[in-house]
C-alpha positions in Angstrom: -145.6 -39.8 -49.1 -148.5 -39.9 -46.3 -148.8 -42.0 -43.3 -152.0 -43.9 -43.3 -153.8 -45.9 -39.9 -155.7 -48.5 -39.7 -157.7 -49.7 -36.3 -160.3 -52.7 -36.6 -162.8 -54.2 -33.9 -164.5 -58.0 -34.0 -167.9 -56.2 -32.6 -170.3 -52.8 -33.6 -170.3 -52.5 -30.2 -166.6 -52.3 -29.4 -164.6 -49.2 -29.1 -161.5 -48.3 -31.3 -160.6 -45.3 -28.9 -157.5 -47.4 -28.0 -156.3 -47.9 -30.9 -156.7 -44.6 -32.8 -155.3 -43.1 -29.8 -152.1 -45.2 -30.4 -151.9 -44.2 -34.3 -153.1 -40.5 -33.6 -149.2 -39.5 -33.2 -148.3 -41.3 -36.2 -150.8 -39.6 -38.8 -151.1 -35.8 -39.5 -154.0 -35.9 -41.5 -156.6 -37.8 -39.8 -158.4 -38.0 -43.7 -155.8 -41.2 -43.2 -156.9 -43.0 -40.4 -159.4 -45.9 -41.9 -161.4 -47.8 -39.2 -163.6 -50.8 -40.0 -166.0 -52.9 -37.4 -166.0 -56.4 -38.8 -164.6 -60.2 -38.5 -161.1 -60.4 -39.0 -161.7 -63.7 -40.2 -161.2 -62.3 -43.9 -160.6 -58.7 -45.6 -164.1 -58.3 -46.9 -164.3 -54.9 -45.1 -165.2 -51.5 -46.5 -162.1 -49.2 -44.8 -159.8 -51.9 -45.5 -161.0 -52.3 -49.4 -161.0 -49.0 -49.4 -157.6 -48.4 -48.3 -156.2 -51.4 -50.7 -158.4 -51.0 -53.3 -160.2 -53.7 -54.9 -160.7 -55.0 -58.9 -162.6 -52.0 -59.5 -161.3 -49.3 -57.3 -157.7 -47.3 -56.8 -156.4 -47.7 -53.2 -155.9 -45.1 -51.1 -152.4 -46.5 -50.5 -149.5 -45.1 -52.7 -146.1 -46.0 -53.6 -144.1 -44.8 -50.7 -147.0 -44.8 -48.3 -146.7 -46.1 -44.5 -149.5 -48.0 -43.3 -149.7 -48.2 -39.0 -151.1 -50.6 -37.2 -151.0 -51.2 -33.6 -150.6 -55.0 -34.0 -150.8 -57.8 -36.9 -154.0 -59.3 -35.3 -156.0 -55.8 -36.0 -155.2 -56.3 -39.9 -156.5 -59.9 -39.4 -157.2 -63.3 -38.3 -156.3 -65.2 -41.2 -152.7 -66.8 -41.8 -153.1 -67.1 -45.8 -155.0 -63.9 -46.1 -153.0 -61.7 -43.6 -149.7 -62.9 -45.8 -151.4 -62.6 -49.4 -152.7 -59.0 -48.0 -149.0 -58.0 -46.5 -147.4 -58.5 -50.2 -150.3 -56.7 -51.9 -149.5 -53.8 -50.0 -145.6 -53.9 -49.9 -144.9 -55.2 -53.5 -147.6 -54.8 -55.6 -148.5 -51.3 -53.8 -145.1 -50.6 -53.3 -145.9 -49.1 -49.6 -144.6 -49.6 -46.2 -146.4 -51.3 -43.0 -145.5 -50.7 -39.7 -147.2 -52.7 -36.6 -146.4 -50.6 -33.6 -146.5 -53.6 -30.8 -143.6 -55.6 -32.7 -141.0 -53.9 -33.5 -139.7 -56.4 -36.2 -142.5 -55.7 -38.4 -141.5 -52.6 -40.0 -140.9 -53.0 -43.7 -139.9 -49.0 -43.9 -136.4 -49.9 -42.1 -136.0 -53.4 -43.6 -136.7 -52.8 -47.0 -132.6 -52.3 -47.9 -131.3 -54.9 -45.3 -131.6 -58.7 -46.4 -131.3 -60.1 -42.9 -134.3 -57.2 -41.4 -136.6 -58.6 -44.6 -135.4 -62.1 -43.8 -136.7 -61.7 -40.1 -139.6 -59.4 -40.5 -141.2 -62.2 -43.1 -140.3 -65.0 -40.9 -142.2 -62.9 -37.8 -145.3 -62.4 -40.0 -145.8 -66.2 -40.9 -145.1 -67.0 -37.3 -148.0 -64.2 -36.3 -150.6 -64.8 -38.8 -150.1 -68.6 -38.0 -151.0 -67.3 -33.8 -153.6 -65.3 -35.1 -155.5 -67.6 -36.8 -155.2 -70.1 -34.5 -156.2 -68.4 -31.6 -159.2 -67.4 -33.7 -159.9 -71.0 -34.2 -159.7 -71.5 -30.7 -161.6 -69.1 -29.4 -164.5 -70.4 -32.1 -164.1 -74.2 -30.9 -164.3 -73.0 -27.0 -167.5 -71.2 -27.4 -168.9 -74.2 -29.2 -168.2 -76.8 -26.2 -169.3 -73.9 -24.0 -172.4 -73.9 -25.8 -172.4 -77.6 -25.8 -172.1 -78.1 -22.3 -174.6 -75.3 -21.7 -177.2 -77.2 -23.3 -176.4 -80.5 -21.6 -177.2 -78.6 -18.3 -180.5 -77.9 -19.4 -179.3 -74.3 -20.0 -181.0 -72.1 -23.0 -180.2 -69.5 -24.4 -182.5 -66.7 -25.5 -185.3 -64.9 -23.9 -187.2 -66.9 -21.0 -190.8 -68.3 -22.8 -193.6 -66.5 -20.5 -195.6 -69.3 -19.0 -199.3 -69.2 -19.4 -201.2 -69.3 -16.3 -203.0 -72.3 -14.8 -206.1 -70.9 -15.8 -205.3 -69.6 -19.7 -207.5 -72.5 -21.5 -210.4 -71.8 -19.6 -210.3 -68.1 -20.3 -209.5 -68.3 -23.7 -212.0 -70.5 -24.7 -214.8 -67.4 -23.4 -213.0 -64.8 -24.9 -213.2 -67.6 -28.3 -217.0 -68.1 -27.4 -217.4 -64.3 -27.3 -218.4 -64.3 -23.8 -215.8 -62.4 -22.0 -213.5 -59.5 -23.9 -210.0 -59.6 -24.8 -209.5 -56.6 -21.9 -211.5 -58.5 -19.1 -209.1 -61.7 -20.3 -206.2 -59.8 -19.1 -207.8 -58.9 -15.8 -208.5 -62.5 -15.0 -205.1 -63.6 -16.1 -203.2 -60.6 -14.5 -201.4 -60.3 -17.9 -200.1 -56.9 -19.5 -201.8 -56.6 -22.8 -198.3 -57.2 -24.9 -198.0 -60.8 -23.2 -201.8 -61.9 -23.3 -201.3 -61.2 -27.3 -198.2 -62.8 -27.5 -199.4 -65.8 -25.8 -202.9 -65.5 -27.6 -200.7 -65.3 -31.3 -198.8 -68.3 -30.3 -201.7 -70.0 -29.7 -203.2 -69.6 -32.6 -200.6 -70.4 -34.5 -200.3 -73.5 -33.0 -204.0 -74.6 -34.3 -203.8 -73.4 -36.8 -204.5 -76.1 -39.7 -201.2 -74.1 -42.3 
């Protein structure tokens, strides 16, 4: 039997130094520690798969295995998926999962004792359901946040450089052939990335395709 980990951020720029820290003591091989940065919003990860195995692929996981997590929200965010991937792993897989942060969750110490299975399955429905709506909640909040942004007259993105007062009068030289494209940026104190940025736009926008 081998005690496997499993940490999981949202973001690529995230760190999971907290959470491997936490399943370090747990796992003596760290072969077995399986890290993904994705969503949680589904399981469509390459650790996880790789730990579970998919249609075409042996997991990782054995019969008799432990998997550690340091809470349910780090396997997912999704109440039917979280519950559909929980039985995969403890009845199809035959292996064990332990979420460090709640205690009840612990199918290693349950597994012979009726009321322990009774309450660790009622926990998980009750925990997948807070995961997934807090995930819901945090995706309506950004959206009136967003919303309300734009009602202010707030935008989001880089700030458009605005072309100086006198851009159409230089342009149409440089067009004529009268002034250069490196005198043009003198005149219009512009750094050369800018004035061809502004000059591309331009064009673009009179242009007949």
């Amino acid at each position: 039997m081998a005690t496997f980990g499993y940490a999981r951020v949202s973001a690529l720029d995230q760190a999971l130094d907290r959470q491997i820290e936490k399943l370090t003591p747990y796992i003596t091989d760290r072969r077995y520690l399986y890290c993904d940065k994705a969503s949680g919003k589904d399981f469509d990860r390459r650790a996880w798969r790789a730990l579970v195995g998919t249609e075409t692929t042996l997991p990782a996981l054995q019969r008799g295995d432990l998997l550690v997590v340091l809470s349910l929200d780090r396997l997912g965010r999704n109440y039917t998926e979280i519950q559909n991937e929980w039985k995969h792993i403890t009845q199809t897989l035959g292996a064990n999962i332990k979420v460090l942060d709640m205690p009840l969750l612990d199918t290693s110490t349950s597994n012979d004792n009726l009321d322990r299975r009774f309450m660790a399955d009622l926990v998980l429905q009750i925990l997948a359901y807070v995961a997934e709506r807090e995930r819901i909640n945090i995706k309506t909040r950004q959206a009136h946040g967003i919303k309300i942004a734009l009602e202010k007259g707030i935008h989001f993105g880089r700030v458009a450089v605005p072309k100086p007062d006198n851009w159409e009068a230089v342009i149409a030289e440089v067009e004529a052939g009268r002034l250069t494209a490196t005198a043009a940026m003198t005149q219009l104190n512009l750094k050369r990335t800018t004035f061809y940025k502004l000059w591309g736009k331009r064009t673009k926008d009179i242009s007949p395709h």
